[in-house]
BAFI-3210 file (N, C-alpha, C; in Angstrom, 3 decimals, decimal comma, padded with zeros to 6 digits):
// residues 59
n [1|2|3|4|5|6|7|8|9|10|11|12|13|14|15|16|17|18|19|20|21|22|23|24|25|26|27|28|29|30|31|32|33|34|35|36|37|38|39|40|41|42|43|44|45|46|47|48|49|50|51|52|53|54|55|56|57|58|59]
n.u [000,851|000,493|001,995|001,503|-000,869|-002,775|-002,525|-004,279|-006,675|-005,651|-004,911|-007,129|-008,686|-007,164|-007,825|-010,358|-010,762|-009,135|-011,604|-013,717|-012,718|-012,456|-015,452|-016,241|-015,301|-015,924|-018,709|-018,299|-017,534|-019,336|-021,449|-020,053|-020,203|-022,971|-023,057|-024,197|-023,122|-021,372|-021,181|-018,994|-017,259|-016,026|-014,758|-013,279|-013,408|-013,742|-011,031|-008,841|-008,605|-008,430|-006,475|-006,332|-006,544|-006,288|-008,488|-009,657|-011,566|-010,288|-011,927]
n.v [-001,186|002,396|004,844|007,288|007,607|008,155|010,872|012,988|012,649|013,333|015,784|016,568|015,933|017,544|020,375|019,954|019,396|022,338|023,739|023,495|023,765|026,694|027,645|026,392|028,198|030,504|030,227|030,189|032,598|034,362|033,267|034,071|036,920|037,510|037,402|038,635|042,771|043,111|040,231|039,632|041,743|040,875|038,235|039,145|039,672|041,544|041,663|040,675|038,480|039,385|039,523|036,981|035,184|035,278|035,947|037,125|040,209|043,433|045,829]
n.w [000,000|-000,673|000,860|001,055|000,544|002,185|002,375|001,132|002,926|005,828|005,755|004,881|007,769|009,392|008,787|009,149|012,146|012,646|011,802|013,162|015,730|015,539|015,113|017,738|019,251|018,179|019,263|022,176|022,846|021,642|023,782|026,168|025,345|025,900|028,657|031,611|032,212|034,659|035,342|032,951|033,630|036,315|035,241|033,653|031,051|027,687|028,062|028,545|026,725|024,492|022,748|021,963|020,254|016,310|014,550|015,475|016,083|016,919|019,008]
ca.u [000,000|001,310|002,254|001,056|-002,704|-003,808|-001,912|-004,899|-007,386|-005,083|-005,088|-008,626|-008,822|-006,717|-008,442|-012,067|-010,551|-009,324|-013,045|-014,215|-012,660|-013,071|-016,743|-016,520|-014,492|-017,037|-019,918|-017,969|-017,370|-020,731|-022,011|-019,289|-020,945|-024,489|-023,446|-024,134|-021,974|-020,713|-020,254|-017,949|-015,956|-015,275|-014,145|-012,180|-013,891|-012,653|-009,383|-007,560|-008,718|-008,828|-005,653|-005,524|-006,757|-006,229|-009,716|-011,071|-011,879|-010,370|-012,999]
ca.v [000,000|003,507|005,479|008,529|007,737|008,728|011,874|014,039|012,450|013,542|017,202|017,137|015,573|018,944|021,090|020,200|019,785|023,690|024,337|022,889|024,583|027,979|027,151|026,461|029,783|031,642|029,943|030,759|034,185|034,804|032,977|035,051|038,294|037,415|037,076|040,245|043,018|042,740|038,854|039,480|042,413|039,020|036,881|039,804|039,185|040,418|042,412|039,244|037,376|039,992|038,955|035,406|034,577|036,117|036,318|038,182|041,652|044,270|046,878]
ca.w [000,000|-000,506|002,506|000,883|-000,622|003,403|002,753|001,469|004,086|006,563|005,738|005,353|008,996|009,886|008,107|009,645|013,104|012,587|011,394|014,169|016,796|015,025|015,247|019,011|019,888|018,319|020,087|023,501|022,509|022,126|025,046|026,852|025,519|026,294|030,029|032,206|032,266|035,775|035,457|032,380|034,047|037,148|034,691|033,231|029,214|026,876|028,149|028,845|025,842|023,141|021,417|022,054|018,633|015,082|013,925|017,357|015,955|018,329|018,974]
c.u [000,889|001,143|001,406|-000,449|-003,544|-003,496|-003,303|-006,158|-006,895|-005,241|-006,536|-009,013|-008,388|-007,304|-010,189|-011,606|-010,442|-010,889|-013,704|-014,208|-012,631|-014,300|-017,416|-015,884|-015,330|-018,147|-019,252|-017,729|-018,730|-021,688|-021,403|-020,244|-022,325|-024,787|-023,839|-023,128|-020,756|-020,254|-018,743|-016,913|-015,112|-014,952|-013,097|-012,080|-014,031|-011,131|-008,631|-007,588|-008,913|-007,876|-005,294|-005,908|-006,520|-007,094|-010,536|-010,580|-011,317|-011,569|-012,763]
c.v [001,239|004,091|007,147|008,806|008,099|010,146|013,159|013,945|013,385|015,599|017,757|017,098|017,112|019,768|021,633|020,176|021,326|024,364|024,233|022,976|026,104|028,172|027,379|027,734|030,696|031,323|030,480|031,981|034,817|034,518|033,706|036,650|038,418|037,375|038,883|041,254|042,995|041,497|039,213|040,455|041,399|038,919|037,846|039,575|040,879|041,325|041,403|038,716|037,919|039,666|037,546|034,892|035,798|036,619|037,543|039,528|042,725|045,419|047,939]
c.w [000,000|000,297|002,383|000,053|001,155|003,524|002,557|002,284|005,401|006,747|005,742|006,507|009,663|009,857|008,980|011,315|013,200|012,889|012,841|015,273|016,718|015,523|016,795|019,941|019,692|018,828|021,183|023,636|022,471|023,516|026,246|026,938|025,365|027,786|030,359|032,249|033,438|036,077|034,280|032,695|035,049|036,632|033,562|031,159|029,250|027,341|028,109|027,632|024,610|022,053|021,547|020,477|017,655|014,267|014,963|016,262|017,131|017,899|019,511]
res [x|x|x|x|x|x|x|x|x|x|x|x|x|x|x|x|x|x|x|x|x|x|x|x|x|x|x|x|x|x|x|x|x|x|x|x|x|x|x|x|x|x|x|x|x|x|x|x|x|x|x|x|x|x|x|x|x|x|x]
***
């Protein structure tokens, strides 16, 4: 068998994992900014967490 016929499975596997936790960052991001505003100043959203990703929008 060739070692490399799982090769573009493999990237697709990557690919949708990525998607997939994209997906779930922006569900928690929103569920984040649907809480109250005094819970998310506690938990310190979003100052702490504004540049942890590359897609987050600064505002």
């Amino acid at each position: 068998m060739n070692p490399f016929s799982f090769a573009p499975m493999a990237v697709i596997g990557r690919y949708t994992a990525s998607l997939r936790a994209l997906r779930e960052d922006i569900r928690t991001e929103r569920i984040l900014n649907s809480l109250p505003a005094d819970i998310r100043k506690d938990i310190g959203w979003p100052e702490i967490y504004a540049g942890r990703r590359s897609w987050h929008r600064p505002d």
